[in-house]
C-alpha positions in Angstrom: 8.4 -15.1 17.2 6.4 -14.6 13.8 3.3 -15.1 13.1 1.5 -14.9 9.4 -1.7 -16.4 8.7 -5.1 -15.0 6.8 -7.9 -14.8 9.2 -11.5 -13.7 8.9 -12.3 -11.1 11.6 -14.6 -8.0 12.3 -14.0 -5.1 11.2 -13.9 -3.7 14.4 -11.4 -5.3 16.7 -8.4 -7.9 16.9 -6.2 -8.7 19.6 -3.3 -11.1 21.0 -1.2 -12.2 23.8 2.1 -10.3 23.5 5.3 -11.4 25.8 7.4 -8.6 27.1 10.2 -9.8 28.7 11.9 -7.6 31.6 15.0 -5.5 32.4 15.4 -8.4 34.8 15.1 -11.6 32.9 18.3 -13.6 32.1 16.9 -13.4 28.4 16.9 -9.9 28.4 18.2 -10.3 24.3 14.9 -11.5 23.5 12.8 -8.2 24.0 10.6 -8.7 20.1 7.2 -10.6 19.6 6.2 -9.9 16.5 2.4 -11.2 15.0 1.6 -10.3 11.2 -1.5 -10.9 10.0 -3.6 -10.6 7.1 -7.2 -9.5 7.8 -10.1 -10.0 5.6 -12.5 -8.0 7.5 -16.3 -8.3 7.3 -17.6 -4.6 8.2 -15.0 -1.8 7.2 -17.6 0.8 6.3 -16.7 4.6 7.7 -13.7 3.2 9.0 -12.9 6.8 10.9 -9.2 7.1 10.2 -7.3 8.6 7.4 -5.7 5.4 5.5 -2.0 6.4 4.0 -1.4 4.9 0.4 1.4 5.2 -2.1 1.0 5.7 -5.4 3.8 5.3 -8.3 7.1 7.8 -7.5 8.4 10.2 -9.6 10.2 8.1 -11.8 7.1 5.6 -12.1 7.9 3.3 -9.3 5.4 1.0 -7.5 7.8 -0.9 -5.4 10.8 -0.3 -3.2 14.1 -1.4 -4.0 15.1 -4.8 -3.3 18.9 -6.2 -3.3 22.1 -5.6 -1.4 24.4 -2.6 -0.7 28.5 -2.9 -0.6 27.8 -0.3 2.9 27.8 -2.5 5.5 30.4 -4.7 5.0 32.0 -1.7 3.6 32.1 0.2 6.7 33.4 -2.3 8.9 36.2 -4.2 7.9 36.8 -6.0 11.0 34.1 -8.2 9.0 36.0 -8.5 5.8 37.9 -11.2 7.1 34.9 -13.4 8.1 33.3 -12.2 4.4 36.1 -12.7 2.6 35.1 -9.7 1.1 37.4 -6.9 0.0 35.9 -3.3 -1.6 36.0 -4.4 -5.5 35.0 -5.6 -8.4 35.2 -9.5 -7.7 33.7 -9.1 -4.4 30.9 -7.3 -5.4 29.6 -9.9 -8.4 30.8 -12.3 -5.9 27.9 -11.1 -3.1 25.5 -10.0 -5.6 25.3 -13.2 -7.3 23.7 -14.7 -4.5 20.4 -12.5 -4.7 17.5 -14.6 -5.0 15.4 -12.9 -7.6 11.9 -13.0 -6.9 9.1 -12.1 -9.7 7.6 -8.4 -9.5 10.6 -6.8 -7.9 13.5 -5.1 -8.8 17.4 -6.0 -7.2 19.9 -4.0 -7.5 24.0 -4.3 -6.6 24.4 -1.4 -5.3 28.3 0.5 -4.9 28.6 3.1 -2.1 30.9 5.7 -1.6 34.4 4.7 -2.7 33.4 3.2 -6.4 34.9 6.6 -8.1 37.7 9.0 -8.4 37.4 11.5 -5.3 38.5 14.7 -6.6 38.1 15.0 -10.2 35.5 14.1 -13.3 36.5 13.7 -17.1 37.0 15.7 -19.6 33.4 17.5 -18.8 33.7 17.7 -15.2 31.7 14.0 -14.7 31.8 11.3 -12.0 34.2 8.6 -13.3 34.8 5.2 -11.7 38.1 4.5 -9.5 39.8 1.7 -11.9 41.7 0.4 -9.0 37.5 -0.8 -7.4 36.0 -1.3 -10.9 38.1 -1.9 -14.3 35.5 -1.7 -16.6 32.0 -0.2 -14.7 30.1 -1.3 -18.5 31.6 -4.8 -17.8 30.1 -5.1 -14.2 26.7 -3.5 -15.8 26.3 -5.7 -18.2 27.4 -8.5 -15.5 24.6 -7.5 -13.2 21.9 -7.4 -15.9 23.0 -11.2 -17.3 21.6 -12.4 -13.8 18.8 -10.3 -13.7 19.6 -7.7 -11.3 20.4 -4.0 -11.6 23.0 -1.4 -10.9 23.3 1.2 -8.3 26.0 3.9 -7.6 26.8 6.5 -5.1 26.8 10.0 -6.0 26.7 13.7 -4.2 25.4 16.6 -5.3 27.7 19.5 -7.2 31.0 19.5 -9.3 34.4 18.5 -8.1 36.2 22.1 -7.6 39.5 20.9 -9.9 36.9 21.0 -13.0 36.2 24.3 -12.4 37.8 25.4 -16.1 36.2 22.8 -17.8 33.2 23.3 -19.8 29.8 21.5 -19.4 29.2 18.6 -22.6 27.7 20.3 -25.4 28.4 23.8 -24.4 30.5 26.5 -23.8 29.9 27.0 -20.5 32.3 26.5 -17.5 31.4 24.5 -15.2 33.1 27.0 -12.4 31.2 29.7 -13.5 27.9 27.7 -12.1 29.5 27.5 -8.7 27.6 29.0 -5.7 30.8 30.9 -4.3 28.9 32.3 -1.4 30.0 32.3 2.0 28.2 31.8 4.8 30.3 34.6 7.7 28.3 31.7 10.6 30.9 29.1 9.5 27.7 26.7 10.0 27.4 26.2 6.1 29.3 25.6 3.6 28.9 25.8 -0.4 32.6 24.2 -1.0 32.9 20.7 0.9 34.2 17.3 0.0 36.4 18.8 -2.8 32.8 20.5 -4.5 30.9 23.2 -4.8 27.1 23.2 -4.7 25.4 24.8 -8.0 23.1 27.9 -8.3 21.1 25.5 -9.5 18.9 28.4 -11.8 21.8 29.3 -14.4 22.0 28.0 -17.4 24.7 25.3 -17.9 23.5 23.3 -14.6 20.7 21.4 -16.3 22.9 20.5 -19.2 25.3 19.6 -16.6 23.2 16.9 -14.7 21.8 15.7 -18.1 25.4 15.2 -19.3 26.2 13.0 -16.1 23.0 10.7 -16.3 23.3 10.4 -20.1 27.0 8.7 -19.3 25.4 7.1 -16.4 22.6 5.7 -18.5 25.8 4.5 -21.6 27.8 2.6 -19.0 24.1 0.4 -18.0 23.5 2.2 -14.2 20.2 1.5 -12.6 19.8 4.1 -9.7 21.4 6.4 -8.7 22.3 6.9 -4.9 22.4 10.6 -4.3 24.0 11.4 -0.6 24.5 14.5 1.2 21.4 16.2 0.2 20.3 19.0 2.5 18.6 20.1 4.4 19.2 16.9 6.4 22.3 14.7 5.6 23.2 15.6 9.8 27.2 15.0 10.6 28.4 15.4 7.7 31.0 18.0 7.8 30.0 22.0 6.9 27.7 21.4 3.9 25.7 23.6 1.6 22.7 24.9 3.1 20.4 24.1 0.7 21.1 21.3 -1.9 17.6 19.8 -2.3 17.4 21.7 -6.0 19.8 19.0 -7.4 17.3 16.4 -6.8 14.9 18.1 -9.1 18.1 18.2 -11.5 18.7 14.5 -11.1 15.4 13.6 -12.0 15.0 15.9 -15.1 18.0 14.2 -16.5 16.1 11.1 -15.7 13.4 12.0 -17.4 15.1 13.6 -20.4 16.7 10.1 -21.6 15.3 7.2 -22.2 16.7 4.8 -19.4 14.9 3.7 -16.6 17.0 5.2 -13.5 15.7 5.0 -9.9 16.6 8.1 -7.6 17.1 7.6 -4.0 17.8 10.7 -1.7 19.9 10.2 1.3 20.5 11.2 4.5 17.8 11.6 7.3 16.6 14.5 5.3 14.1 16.9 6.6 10.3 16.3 6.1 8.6 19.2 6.0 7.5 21.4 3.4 8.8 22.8 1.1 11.7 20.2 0.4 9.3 17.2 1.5 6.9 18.1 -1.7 9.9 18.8 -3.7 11.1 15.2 -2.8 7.9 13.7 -3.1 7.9 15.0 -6.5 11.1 13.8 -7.9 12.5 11.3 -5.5 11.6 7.9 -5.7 13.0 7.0 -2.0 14.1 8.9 0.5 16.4 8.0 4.0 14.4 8.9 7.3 17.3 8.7 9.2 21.1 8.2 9.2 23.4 5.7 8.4 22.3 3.1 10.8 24.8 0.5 10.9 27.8 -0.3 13.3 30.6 1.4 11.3 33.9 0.1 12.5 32.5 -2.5 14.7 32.2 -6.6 14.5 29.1 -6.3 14.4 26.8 -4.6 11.6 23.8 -3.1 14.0 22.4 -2.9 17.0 18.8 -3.0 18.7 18.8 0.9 19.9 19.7 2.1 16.3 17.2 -0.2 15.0 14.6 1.4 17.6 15.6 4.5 16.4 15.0 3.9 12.6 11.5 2.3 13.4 10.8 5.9 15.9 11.5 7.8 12.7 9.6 5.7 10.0 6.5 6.7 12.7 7.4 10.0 12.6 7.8 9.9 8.3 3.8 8.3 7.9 2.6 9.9 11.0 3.7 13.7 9.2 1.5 11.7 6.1 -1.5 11.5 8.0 -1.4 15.0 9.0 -4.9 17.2 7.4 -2.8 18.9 5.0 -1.4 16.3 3.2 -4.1 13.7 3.1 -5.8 12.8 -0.2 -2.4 12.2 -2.2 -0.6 9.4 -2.7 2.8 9.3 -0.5 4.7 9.0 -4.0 8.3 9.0 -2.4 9.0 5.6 -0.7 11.3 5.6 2.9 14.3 4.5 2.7 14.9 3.2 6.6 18.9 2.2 5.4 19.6 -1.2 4.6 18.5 -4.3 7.1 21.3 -6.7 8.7 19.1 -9.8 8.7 20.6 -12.2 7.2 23.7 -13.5 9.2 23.9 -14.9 12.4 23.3 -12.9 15.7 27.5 -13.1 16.5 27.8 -10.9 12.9 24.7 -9.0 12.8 24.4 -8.0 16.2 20.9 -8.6 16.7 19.1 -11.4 18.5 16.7 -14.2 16.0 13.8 -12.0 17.8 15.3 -8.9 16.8 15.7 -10.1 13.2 12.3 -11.0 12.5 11.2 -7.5 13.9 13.7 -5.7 11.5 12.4 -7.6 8.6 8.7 -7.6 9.4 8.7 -3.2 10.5 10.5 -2.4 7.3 8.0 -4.7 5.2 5.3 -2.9 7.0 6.4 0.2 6.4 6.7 -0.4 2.2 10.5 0.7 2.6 13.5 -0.2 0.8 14.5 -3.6 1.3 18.1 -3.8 0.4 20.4 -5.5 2.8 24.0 -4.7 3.7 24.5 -8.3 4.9 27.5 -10.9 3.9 25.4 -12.7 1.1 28.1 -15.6 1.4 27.3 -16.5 5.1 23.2 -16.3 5.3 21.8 -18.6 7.9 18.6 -20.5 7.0 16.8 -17.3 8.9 18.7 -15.1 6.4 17.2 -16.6 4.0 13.7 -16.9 5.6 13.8 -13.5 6.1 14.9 -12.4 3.0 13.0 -14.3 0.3 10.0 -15.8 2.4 7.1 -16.2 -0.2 4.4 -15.1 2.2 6.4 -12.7 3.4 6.9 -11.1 -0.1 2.9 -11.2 -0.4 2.8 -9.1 2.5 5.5 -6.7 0.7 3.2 -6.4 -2.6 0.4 -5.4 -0.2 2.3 -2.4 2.1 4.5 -1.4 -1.2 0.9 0.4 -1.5 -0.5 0.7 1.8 2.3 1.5 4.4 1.9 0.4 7.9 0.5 3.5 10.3 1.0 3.4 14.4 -2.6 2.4 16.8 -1.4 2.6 19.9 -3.6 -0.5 21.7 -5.6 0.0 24.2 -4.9 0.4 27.7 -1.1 1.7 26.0 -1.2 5.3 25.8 -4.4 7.0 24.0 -6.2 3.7 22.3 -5.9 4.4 18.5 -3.3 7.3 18.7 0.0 7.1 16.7 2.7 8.0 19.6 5.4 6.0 20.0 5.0 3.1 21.8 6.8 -0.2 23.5 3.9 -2.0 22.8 2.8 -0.9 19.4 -0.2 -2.3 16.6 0.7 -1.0 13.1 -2.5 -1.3 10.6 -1.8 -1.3 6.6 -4.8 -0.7 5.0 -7.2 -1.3 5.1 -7.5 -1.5 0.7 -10.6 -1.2 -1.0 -11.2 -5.1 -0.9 -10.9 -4.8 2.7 -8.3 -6.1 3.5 -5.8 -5.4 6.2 -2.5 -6.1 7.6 -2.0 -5.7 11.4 1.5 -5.9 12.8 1.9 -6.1 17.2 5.4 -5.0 18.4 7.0 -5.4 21.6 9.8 -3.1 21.0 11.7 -4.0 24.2 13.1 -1.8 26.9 13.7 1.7 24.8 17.7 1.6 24.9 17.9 5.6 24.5 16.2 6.3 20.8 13.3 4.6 20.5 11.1 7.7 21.3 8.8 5.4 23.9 10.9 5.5 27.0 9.7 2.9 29.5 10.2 -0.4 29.9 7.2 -2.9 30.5 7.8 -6.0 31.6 5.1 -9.4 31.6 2.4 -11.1 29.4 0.0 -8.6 28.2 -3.7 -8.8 26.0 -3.1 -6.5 23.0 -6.2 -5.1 22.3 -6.5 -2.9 18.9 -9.1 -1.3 16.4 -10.2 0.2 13.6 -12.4 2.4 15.6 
């Protein structure tokens, strides 16, 4: 089902039997081949298409995020049982100390939604953790750190409403009076949601603000922050401010202004086109193409149409980087495709062994965040295959600066087009050794989301180029 092997080739053309198994067949679960392979080629002069490349984030990245996130087991406790997990403290050293820490990358523990108090700050208005989930959040920090790994936490954008009379740390200024108290007479926004209000993010107070929450941030030993809800984007989330993109420029000034190293991750499916994507690209240093992609409240963590639909928007994210107007600059802001659910068993992750490898092999393609939301206490030897392969993480070093880009295959829609695809070749690089990555996809039958529609059945010749 996986294929990785260096090969010498031309520059010009590769190909490869591909199986595509039918609505029909009684193994209709197995629907993925997947072939990686890394391409020396001989002749890559003029190659005549625009080659996508990222180049260190705003907060001087120049890899994705590697580790494991408390959402998935989080979000459906039917699992807890099975996990022995339970949303706290113990349970999250108890997962995160089974993170194989591999040279070159960072891996973080990463606490979702849930970690703090949900309707008031301290003394100045600022996030503070729930001591019922975590006693002492310096104590888990400094946990973390003693076995290499970092710290994330979960954040959203504005001031809890009950700290309206406070003032902002080091000022005089209340934090109420920085409220954006406008209402929107549609009823389709809304400034005041989740027990916040969104800032008018050019008063004075708001920077000193978001500088005061990352400089307690940065005392108690966090790593990245998680910042949800940002909009335009973040889609079913209640009535939410119109605009909230301006605290991610906030976020990463007070990243800048201190002297931690803090990762920034922007999340939900957030829209991509200018002027919020530049403003992302510029302070961001990942952010989610899509939603929340797991099973929430199920017995399962994913399944194969939400996966399709994840892969149909990474091709949307790098096709919109291959458009005239922003070619010639480095991608900068990393996607964030939501964690993978490859490392247990098909009974808990939902997905078939076929459908595993294609989940870990698209979102190393793509350079993306590789954080997992699986039960770290049950991995099955694929798990761990697929999670800390050392060929595998040579592939990753490679796209974390040369993201895969769509090429449709001959004989498949237009030969050397980016549309989506059942039968897909994804190209990374080629780098300016010439080398190349080439990834061939049988997506399966599109299950509603996958953007492709159809479903091919057979044993097909996969025919791609550079050309």
């Amino acid at each position: 089902p996986s294929l990785l092997h260096n090969t010498k080739i031309s520059c010009l053309f590769t190909s490869g039997y591909i199986n595509m198994v039918g609505s029909t067949n009684a193994r209709i679960a197995v629907i993925t081949m997947m072939m990686m392979m890394m391409i020396t080629t001989t002749s890559c002069q003029n190659v005549p298409f625009y080659i996508p490349y990222y180049n260190p984030s705003a907060n001087g990245y120049t890899m994705s995020a590697r580790g494991w996130s408390t959402w998935g087991l989080q979000a459906n406790p039917a699992l807890w049982s099975s996990a022995g997990f339970d949303y706290n403290d113990y349970h999250f050293r108890q997962q995160c100390s089974n993170i194989q820490i591999q040279q070159g990358y960072d891996y973080y523990c990463s606490i979702d939604s849930g970690w703090s108090v949900g309707g008031n700050g301290d003394d100045y208005g600022r996030i503070i953790p729930d001591t019922s989930v975590i006693p002492n959040i310096s104590d888990l920090a400094d946990f973390m750190h003693s076995k290499g790994l970092l710290l994330g936490i979960y954040i959203l954008p504005g001031a809890f409403n009950a700290d309206s009379q406070k003032k902002v740390y080091g000022t005089n200024i209340t934090i109420g009076s920085l409220f954006n108290t406008s209402i929107d007479p549609s009823g389709q926004t809304c400034n005041n949601y989740n027990a916040r209000s969104n800032f008018i993010y050019s008063l004075d107070g708001v920077q000193q603000w978001h500088n005061s929450v990352v400089n307690l941030l940065a005392e108690w030993g966090v790593d990245m922050i998680k910042l949800d809800y940002v909009t335009p984007g973040s889609p079913q989330g209640g009535c939410l401010p119109a605009d909230s993109s301006d605290s991610v420029v906030a976020y990463h000034k007070a990243i800048a202004q201190q002297s931690r190293k803090i990762r920034l991750d922007i999340s939900w499916k957030l829209d991509r086109t200018d002027p919020w994507f530049e403003k992302y690209r510029q302070n961001a240093d990942s952010m989610r193409t899509d939603q929340d992609i797991n099973n929430s409240g199920q017995k399962t963590f994913v399944s194969w149409e939400i996966v399709q639909r994840a892969i149909e928007n990474y091709r949307q994210f790098i096709v919109d980087q291959i458009q005239p107007s922003r070619q010639g600059q480095g991608i900068q802001v990393r996607p964030d495709m939501d964690n993978t659910y490859i490392g247990n068993p098909g009974y808990i992750t939902g997905l078939t062994d076929q459908q595993r490898y294609s989940m870990a092999i698209l979102w190393i393609g793509a350079g993306a965040n590789y954080i997992t939301g699986s039960d770290l206490t049950n991995l099955d030897d694929l798990g761990k295959e697929l999670l800390y392969n050392e060929e595998a993480i040579d592939c990753a070093d490679f796209t974390s600066q040369w993201p895969m880009q769509p090429r449709n295959p001959f004989g498949w829609g237009t030969a050397g087009g980016s549309a989506a695809m059942q039968l897909q070749a994804w190209i990374s690089g080629p780098n300016e050794d010439s080398t190349a990555i080439v990834i061939l996809t049988n997506l399966g039958p599109d299950l509603g989301q996958g953007g492709f529609n159809l479903n091919w059945g057979g044993v097909h010749m996969v025919n791609i180029s550079f050309a």
